[in-house]
C-alpha positions in Angstrom: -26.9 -11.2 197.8 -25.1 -8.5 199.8 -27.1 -6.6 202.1 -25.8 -2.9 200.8 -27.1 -3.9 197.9 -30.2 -5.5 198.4 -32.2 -2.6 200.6 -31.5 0.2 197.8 -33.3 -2.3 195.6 -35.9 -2.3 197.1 -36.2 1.2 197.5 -36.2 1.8 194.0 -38.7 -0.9 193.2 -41.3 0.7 196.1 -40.5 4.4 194.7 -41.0 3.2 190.8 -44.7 1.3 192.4 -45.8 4.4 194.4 -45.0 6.6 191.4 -46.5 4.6 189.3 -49.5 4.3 191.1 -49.6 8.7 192.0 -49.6 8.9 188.4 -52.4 6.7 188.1 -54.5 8.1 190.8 -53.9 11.4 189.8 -54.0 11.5 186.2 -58.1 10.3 185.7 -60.0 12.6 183.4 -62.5 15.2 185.3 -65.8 13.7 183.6 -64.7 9.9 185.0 -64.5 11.8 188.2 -67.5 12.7 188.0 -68.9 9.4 186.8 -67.1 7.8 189.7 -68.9 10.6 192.1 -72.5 9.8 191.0 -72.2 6.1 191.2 -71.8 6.3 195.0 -74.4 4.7 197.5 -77.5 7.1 197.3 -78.2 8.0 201.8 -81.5 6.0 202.7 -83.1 3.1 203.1 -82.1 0.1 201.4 -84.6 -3.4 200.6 -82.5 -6.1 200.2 -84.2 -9.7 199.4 -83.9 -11.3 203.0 -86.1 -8.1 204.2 -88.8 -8.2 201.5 -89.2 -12.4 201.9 -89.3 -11.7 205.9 -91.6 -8.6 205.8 -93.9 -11.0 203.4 -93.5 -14.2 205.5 -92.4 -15.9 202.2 -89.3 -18.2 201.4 -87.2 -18.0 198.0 -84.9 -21.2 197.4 -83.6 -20.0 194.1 -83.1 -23.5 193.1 -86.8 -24.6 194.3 -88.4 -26.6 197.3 -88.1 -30.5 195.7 -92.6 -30.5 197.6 -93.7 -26.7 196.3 -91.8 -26.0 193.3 -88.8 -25.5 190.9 -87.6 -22.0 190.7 -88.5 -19.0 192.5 -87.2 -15.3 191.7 -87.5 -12.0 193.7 -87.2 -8.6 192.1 -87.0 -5.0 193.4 -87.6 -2.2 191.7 -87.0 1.0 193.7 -89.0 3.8 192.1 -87.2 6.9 193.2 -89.9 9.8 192.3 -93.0 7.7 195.0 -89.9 6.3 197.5 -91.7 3.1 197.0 -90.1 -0.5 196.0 -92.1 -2.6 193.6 -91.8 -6.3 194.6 -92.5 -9.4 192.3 -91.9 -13.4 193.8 -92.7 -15.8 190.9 -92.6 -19.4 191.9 -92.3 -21.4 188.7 -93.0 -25.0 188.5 -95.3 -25.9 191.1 -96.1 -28.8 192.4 -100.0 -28.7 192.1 -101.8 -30.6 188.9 -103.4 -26.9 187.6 -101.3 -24.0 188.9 -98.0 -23.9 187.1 -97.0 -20.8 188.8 -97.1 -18.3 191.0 -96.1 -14.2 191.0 -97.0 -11.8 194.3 -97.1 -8.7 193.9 -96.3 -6.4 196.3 -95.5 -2.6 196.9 -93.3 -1.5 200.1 -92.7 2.0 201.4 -90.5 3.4 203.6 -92.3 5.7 206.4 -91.3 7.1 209.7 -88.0 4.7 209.3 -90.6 2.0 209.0 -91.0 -0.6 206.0 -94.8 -1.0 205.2 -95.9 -3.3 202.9 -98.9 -1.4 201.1 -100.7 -3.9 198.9 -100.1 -7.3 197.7 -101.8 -9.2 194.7 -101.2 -12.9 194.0 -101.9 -14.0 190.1 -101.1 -17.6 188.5 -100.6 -19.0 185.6 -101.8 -22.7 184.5 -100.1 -25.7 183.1 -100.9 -26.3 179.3 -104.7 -28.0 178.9 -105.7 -26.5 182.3 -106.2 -22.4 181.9 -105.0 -19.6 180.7 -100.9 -19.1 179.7 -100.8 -15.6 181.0 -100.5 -14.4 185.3 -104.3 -13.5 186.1 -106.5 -13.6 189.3 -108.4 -16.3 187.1 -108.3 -19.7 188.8 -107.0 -23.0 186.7 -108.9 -25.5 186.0 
């Protein structure tokens, strides 16, 4: 293809793209501004998973430990109003003839750009024929 032809091609098909994209960028509603605005990382400390399992001296293999147990989940719930995170671990499936599994509880804070881990219960629930169903400080039998 002839090169006086080619380049104005391309030209155009940038131009129609960049218009097409001012358009696009230009024309959102205010209120989805606004939603867009609000939905922005909040300034502050952040827990992520690898900090709470290090400040509790645990390990999580989300797909279990084949000699401790089958599944483990870690949630974080950041409770804005106390600038506190509360912290469960449950360890499902364990390895151990009464326990079936496992939750810690814990509750972190953030002071004087500091994590501090403020109280921590353990509770367990048995296997079928050896306790109770529910997490309690109750030991299995």
């Amino acid at each position: 293809m002839n090169k006086k032809i080619l380049i104005p091609i391309i030209l155009i098909i940038l131009l129609i793209g960049v218009g097409i994209f001012s358009w696009q960028y230009f024309n959102v509603p205010k209120e989805e501004i606004n939603i867009l605005e609000e939905k922005k990382e909040k300034p502050g400390p952040y827990l992520t998973q690898s900090m709470v399992l290090s400040l509790l001296d645990r390990e999580c293999l989300a797909e279990g430990d084949p000699y401790s147990y089958t599944s483990c989940i870690v949630n974080i719930l950041e409770e804005e109003k106390e600038k506190q995170w509360l912290i469960t671990i449950i360890y499902d499936g364990l390895k151990d003839d009464s326990v079936r599994a496992s939750k810690i509880t814990s509750i972190i804070t953030y002071q004087e750009g500091q994590w501090v881990v403020d109280e921590t219960t353990q509770t367990q629930k048995c296997w079928p024929g050896r306790g109770h169903q529910y997490f309690s400080s109750e030991l299995c039998i």
